[in-house]
Every structure is written in C-alpha cells, then in structure tokens.
C-alpha positions as CSV (number, residue, x, y, z in Angstrom):
1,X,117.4,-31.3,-74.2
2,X,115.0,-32.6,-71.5
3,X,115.9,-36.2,-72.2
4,X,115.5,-38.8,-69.7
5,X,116.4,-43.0,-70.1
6,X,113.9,-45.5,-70.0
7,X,115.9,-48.5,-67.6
8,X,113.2,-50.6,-66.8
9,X,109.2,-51.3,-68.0
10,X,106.5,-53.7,-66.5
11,X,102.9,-54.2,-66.6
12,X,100.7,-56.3,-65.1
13,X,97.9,-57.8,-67.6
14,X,94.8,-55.7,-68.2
15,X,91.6,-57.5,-67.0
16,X,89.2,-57.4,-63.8
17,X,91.6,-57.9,-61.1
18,X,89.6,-59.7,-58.2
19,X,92.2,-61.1,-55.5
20,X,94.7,-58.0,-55.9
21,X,94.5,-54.7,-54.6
22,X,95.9,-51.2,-55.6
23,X,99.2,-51.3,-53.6
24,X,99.6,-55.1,-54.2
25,X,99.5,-54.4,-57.7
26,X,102.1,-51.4,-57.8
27,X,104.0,-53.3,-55.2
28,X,103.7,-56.4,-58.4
29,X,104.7,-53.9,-61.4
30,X,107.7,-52.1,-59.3
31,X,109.5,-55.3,-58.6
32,X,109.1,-56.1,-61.9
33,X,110.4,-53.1,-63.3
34,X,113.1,-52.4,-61.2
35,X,114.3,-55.7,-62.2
36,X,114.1,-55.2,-66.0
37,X,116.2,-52.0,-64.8
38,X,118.6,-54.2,-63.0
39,X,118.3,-52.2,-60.0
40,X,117.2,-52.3,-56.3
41,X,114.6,-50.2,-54.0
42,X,118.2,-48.7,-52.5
43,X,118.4,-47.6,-55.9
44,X,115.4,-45.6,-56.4
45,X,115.9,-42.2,-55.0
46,X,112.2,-40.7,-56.0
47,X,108.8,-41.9,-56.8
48,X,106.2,-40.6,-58.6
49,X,102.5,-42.7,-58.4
50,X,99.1,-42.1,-60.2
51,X,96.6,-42.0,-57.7
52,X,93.4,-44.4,-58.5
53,X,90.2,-41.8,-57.3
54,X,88.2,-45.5,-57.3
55,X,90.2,-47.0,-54.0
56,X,90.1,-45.3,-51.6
57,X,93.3,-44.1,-49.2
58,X,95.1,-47.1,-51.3
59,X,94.3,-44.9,-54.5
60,X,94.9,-42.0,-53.4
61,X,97.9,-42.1,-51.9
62,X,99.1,-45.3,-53.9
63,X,103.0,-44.2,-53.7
64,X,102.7,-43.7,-50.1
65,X,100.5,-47.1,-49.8
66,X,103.7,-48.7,-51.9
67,X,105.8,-47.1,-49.8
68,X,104.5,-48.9,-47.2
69,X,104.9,-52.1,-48.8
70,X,108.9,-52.0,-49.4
71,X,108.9,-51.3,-45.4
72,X,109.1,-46.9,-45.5
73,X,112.8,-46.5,-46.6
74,X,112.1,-42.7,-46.5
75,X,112.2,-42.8,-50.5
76,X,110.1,-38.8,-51.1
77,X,106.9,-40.0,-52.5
78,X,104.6,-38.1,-55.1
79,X,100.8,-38.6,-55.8
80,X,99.8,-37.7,-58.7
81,X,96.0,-37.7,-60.7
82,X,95.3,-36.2,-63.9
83,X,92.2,-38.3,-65.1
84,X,93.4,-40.0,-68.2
85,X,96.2,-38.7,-68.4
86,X,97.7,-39.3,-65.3
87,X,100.2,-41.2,-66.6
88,X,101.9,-38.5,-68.8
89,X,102.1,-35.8,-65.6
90,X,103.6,-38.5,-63.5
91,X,106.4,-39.3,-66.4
92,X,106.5,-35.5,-66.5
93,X,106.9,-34.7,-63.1
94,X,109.5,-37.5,-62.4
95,X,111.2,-35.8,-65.8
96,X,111.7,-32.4,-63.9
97,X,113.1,-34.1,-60.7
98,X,115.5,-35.7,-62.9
99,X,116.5,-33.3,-64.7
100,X,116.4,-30.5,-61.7
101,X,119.7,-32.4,-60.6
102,X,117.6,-33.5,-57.2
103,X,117.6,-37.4,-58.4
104,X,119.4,-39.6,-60.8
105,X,117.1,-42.7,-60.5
106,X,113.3,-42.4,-60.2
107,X,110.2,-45.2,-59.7
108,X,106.8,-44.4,-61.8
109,X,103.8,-46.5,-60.9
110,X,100.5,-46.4,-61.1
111,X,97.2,-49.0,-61.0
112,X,94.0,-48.9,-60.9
113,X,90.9,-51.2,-60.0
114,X,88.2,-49.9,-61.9
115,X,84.3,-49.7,-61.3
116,X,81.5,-51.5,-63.4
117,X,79.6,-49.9,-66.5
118,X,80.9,-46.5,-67.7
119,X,83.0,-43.7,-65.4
120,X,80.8,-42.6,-63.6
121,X,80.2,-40.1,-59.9
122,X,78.6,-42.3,-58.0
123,X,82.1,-44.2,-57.8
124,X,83.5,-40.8,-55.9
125,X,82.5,-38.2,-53.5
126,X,78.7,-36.7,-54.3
127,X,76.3,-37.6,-57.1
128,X,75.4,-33.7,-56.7
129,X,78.7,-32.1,-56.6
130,X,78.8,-28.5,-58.6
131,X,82.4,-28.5,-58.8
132,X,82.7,-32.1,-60.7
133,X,81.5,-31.3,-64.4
134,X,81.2,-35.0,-65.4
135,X,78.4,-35.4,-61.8
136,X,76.9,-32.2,-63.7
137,X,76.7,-33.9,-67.7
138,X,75.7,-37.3,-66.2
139,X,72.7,-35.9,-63.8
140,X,71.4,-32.7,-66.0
141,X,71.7,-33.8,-69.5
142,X,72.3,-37.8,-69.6
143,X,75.4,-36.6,-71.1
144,X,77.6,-40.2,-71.0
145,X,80.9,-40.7,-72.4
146,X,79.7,-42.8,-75.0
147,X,77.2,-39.8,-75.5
148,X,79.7,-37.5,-76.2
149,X,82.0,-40.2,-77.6
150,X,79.4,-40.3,-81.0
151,X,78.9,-36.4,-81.1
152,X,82.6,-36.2,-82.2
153,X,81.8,-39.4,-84.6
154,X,78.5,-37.4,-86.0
155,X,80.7,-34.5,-86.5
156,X,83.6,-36.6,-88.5
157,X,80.3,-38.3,-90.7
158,X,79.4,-35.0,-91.6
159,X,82.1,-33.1,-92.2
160,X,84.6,-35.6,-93.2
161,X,82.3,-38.5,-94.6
162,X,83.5,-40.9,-92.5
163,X,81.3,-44.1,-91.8
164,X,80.3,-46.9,-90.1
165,X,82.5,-49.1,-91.8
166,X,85.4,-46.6,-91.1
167,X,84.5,-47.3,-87.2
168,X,84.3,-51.0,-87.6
169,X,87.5,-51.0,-89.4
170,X,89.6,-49.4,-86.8
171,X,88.5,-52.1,-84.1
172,X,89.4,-54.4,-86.8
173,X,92.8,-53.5,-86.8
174,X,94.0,-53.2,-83.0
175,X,91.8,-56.3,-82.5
176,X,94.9,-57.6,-84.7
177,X,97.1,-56.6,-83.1
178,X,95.8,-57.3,-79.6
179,X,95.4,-60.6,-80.3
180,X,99.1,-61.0,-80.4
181,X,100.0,-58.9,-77.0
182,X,99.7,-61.4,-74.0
183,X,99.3,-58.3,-71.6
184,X,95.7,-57.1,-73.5
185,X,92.3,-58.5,-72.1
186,X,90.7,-59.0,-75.5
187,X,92.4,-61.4,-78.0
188,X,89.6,-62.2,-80.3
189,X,90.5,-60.9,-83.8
190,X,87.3,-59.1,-85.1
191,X,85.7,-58.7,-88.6
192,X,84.1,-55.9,-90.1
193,X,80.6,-58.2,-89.8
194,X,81.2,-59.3,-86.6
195,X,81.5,-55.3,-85.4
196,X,78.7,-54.5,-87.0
197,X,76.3,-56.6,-85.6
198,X,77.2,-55.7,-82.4
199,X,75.0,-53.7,-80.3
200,X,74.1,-50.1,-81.2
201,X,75.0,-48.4,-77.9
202,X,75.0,-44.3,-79.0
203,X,74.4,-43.6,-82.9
204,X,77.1,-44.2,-84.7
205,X,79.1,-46.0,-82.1
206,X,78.5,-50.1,-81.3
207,X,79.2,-51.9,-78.7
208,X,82.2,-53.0,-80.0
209,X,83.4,-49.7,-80.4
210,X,83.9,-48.2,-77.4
211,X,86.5,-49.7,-74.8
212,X,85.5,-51.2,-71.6
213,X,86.3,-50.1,-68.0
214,X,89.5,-52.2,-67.2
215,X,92.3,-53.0,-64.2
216,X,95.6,-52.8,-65.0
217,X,99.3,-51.6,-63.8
218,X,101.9,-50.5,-64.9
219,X,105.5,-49.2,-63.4
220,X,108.6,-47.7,-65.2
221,X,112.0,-46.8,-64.1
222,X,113.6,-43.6,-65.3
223,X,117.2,-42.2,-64.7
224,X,119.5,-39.3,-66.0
225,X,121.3,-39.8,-69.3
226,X,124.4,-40.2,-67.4
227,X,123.6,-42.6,-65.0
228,X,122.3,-44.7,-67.9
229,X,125.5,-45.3,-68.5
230,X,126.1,-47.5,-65.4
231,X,123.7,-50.0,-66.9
232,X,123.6,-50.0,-70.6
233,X,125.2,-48.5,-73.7
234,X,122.1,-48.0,-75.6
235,X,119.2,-46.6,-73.4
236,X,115.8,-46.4,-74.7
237,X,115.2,-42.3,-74.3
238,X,112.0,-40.5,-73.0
239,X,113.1,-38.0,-75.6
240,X,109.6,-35.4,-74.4
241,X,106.6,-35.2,-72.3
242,X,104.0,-32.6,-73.2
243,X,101.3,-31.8,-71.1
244,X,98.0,-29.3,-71.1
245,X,94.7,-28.1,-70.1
246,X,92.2,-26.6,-72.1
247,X,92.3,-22.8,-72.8
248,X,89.7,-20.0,-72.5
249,X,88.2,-19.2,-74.2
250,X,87.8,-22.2,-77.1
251,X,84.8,-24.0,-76.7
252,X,85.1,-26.8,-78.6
253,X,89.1,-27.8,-76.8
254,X,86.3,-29.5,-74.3
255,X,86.4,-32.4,-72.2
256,X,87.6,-35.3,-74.1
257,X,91.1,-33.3,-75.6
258,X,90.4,-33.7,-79.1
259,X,90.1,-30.4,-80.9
260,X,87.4,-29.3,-83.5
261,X,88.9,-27.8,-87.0
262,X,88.3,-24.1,-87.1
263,X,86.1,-23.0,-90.4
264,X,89.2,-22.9,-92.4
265,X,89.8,-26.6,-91.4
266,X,92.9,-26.1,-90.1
267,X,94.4,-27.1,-86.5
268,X,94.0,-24.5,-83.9
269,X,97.4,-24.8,-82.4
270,X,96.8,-22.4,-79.9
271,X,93.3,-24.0,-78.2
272,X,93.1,-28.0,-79.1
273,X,94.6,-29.5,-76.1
274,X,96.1,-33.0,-77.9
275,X,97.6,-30.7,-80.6
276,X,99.3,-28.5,-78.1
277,X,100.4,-31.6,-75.9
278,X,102.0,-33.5,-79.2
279,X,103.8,-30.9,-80.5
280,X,105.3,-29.7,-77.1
281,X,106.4,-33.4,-77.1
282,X,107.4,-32.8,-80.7
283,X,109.5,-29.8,-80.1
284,X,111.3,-31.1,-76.8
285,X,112.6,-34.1,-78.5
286,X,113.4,-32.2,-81.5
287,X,111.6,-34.3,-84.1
288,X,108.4,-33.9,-85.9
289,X,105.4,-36.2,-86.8
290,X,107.3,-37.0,-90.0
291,X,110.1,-38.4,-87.9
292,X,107.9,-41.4,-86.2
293,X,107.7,-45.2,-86.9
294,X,104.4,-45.9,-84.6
295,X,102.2,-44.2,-82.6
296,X,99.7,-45.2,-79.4
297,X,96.6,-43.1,-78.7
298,X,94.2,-42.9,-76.8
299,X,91.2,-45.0,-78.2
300,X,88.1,-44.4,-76.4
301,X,86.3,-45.0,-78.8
302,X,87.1,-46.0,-82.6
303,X,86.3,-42.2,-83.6
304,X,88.7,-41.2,-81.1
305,X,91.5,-43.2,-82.9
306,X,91.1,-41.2,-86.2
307,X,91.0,-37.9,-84.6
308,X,94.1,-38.5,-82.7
309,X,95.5,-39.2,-86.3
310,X,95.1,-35.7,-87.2
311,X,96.1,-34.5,-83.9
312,X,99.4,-35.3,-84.0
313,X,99.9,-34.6,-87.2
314,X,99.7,-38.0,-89.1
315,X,97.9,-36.4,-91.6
316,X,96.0,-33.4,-92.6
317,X,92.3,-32.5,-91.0
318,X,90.0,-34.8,-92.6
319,X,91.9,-37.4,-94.2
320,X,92.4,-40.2,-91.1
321,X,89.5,-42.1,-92.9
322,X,91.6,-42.6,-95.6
323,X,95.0,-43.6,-93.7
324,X,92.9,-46.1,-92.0
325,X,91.5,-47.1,-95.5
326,X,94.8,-47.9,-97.4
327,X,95.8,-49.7,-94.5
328,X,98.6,-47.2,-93.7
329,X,98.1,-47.6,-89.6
330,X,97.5,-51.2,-89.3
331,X,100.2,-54.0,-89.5
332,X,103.3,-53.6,-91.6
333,X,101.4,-50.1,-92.7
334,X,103.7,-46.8,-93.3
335,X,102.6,-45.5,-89.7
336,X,101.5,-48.5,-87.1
337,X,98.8,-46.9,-84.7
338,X,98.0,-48.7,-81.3
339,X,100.5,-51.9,-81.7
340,X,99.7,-52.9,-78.7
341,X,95.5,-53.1,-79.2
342,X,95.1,-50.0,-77.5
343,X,92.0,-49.6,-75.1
344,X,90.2,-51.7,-77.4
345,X,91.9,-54.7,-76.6
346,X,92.8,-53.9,-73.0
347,X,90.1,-51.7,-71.7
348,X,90.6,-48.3,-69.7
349,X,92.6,-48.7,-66.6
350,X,92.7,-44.5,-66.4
351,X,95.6,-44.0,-63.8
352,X,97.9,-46.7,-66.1
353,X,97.1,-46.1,-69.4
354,X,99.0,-43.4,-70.4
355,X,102.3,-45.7,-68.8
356,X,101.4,-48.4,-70.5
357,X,101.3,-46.8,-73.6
358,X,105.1,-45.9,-73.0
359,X,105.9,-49.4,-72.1
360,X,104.2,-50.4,-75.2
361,X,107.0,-48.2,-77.0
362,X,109.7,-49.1,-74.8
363,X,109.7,-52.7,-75.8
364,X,109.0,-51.9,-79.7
365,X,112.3,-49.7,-79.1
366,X,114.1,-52.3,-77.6
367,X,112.9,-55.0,-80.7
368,X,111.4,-57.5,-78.4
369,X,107.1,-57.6,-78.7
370,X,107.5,-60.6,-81.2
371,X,104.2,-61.2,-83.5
372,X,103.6,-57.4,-83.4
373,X,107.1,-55.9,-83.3
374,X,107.1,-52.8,-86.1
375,X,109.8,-53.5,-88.1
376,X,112.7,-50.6,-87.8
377,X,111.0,-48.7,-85.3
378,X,113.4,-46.0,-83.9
379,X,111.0,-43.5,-83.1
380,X,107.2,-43.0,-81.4
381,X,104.3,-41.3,-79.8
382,X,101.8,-41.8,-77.2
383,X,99.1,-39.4,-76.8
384,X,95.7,-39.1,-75.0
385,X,93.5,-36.8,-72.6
386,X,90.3,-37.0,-70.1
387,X,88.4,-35.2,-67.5
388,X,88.6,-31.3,-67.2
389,X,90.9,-31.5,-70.4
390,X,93.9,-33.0,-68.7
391,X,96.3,-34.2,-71.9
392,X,99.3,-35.7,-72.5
393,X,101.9,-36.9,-74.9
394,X,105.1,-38.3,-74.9
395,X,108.1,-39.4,-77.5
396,X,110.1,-42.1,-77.1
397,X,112.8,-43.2,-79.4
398,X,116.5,-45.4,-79.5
C-alpha cells in the first residue's frame, strides 16, 4: 500500500488576484496549511511546488521563490508542471519521497495568477513555436479550447443523445453547490433558463458553460502513515495517485484526456488517458468506483463533467446523461459530483486545481464543509487532465 496522510489543507479563494503575487500567495496557503497540520517550517522536510508557466521566474520556480520567503532553511525544493494536472504529479511525486523512506513530512503548494480570455501562447515563449501543439491548433486551425471543448459535446449529441438541456443542467448543479463554498468565485445559483440564454460561444457550448480563466492556491501537508500518528488518531489518507500520458498510437486519447469509446462502446483501458489514471488510483488504494461517496473532476466544460462520469467508471459509456438526469450526482444524489462547484464556480487556476480538488475531499473526509457536506462520505475521487495529455487522479478516503 502506497498510502500517505493528509495533515493539513488550505486554499486561498479563487478569483482575479490583483495585489498578490505567485510566491506571496504560496507563502499565504503554506502557513495556512501547515497550521491546520499543527506543524512548523522545521517540520517540513521536502517540498514539492507546481510551477505557474504565466509568472515568470516566480512561476517557474515557485518552491524555490517560497523558499525564499521562509528565509532558505535548506528544505530540498521540487518544481513541478504538468499543465492541468500539475497538481496530481506534485501529490505524486511528494507520495514517492514519502514513501522512499527519504522524508516523513512533506509541503505541496502551488498558485497560479492566470491570463485574460482563454489559455493561450501568446502568454509564453513564441506565438510560432513547433514544439508547443496548443501555438500550432491556435495559429493553423483556430482550434480553441472551447473549440475542441464542443467537438467532444457534438460527439456525446450524436452518439449518446445528449442535449442542450443536459449541458445546462450540469452548470445547474455545481452552481448549487458553489453557491454554498465561500472559497468559489461564482455563487450565483443558475437555472436551466438562465444558462440557456447565455451566449452561444462554440455550438453546443454557452457561455455559461465553459469555466473561466481563474487565480487561485492551494497547499497541502502530507506525512508517512506513522508519523500521522504524532498528530492524530484518525488521518485523512491519500489512499492513490495515478498519473499518465497519452499512448501511441490511439488517436482519439488526444489532448484534453478524455477518451473516445471504441466501436464496441466500450472503454479502451489500454489508450484513454483519464481511464488509465482512475483506475491506477483505483487499484493503489484497493477500492473500485463502486466503493466511492463523491467525486471531483475536471469540468472544463459541462460536457467534460459527463464524460469524466464514464471515465471513472460511475457508470457505463453513454449513460452520464441519465445520472445527471435522475439527479443521481447533484445534492443528496447516490454519487455527489464536483461538491465543491468545480471549475464552474471557481474558474481554472491550472497549477492548483488538481490540489484543490483534494482539499475539497479532505474537508468532506473530515465532516466539516457545512451547507454542502455529503452525508457519510468515507470515500472519493478527483480526476482531470490538460495539455500534451498530462492526467491525473487521486483517492482519498477516512
């Protein structure tokens, strides 16, 4: 068993940051979580930061940056970016350290301050770059995320009959529930009407639909099992972390993570990226999907949040529309997905998001996120994925 304990959480609310910058915010989220930990910086023997691409030397080497901060103790500092999911290769990195026997306590941080508009390559390095595939999309085929974003909806429309009152109902639902997280950036609740008259940005998808570009951070403090015990009898575990890349050669395990059925219509377990990265979760924490109360993925867009449903194995290929339907994913539903309000109440914040998803966990875990606390949750997932195909998933439980 890889298992890790979860000591300590914080986060710093979602938003456009103005007056704070990258290391001032880590700096913010640490101290925070190393004092829901109820530890010190002497503590900490390892750290393990997301880089943010979008500021500079302060992005990209944020751990050393924070490191700097606390006044260089010598703490060993790693930097770590794997577009969205960032947050899952930093958890799993500081997992390995911990469970190499090299360190017993270890600091995970990450922040971003995020451009204007959509991700874009004008942000970083060269408009023209060959090597960056989203410079190539953007410039040669006007291939945005959004774009891409209503390909997979298209493809659910036709194939699965999903609709535009499908996609309206899924912002619906986290707008419910992040209009009870004090941490989320958006707290109007939405109706089905109100979604719908909101701007058609890329057919099927509204404005309403897709998440906006965010800042946000987010820290959490892991340990060993057995120095857990110093601080508390009952731990909230990091129970597995799975992590992938696409593999050659399945075209449609692309960009965005989430895999296309085969012609049979079943899961390619050996190609989809967010499949392979759930159930290596799965299988390191020995549970399956069957097992979990709730569930946080990555909802780029409200099509996005039904495919992860199938994914990680909520349900078969082609029936998320009708968990979302019968209400089974939204608020005191058989399977809670996105308690929190998921990117559609907070926005993308790409270094953080995949740690705030675990935080998100860690407090339902612990019993304590009031108006939107899932009732007997002993058991979750996060899941989610971005450029080049980097994915990640995690399971946390009591």
């Amino acid at each position: 068993m890889n298992e890790v304990a979860i000591l300590g959480v914080a986060m710093h609310p979602w938003g456009k940051i103005k007056d704070k910058s990258v290391p001032e915010l880590n700096l913010e989220v640490a101290q925070k979580a190393l004092k829901d930990a109820g530890l010190e910086w002497k503590n900490i023997q390892f750290v393990v930061a997301g880089s943010d691409p979008w500021s500079g030397v302060d992005g990209l080497l944020a751990g050393c940056r924070l490191s700097q901060k606390i006044g260089n103790n010598g703490i060993p500092v790693v930097n770590v970016y794997n577009a969205c999911a960032t947050g899952g290769y930093a958890l799993k990195t500081a997992q390995a350290y911990i469970n190499s026997g090299f360190c017993d306590y270890v600091l995970v941080v990450a922040a971003s301050i995020s451009p204007s508009g959509f991700f874009g390559v004008t942000t970083v390095g060269r408009e023209d770059d060959p090597n960056d595939l989203d410079s190539q999309r953007f410039r040669i085929l006007g291939l945005t995320n959004p774009t891409g974003f209503a390909f997979m909806a298209t493809y659910r429309m036709h194939h699965y009959g999903m609709t535009e009152n499908d996609l309206a109902l899924v912002k619906v639902k986290n707008s419910k529930f992040g209009a009870l997280n004090p941490l989320a950036r958006f707290k109007k609740v939405f109706t089905v009407e109100d979604v719908l008259k909101s701007p058609m940005v890329t057919y099927p998808l509204r404005l309403y639909e897709l998440c906006a570009t965010s800042d946000g951070a987010a820290a959490i403090v892991l340990s060993s099992m057995k120095a857990a015990k110093k601080h508390t009898r009952k731990p909230v575990i990091l129970a597995g972390v799975g992590i992938s890349t696409p593999k050659y050669p399945d075209p449609r395990s692309g960009g965005y993570g989430l895999d296309i059925a085969s012609d049979s219509g079943e899961l390619d377990f050996n190609n989809g990226m967010g499949v392979r990265s759930a159930y290596a979760a799965y299988n390191e924490a020995g549970i399956g999907p069957e097992d979990l109360d709730l569930a946080e993925v990555y909802d780029l867009s409200s099509a996005f949040e039904l495919g992860w449903y199938e994914e990680i194995g909520l349900c078969k290929r082609g029936d998320a529309e009708k968990l979302l339907r019968e209400g089974a994913t939204g608020m005191g539903g058989r399977i809670p997905v996105n308690p929190s309000g998921g990117c559609a109440s907070f926005g993308e914040a790409i270094p953080a998001q995949a740690m705030a998803q675990v935080c998100e966990l860690t407090w339902q875990m612990r019993g304590v996120s009031g108006p939107r606390q899932i009732e007997g949750a002993k058991v979750g997932c996060t899941v989610n994925a971005g450029k080049q195909g980097n994915c990640s998933a995690t399971v946390v439980k009591k």
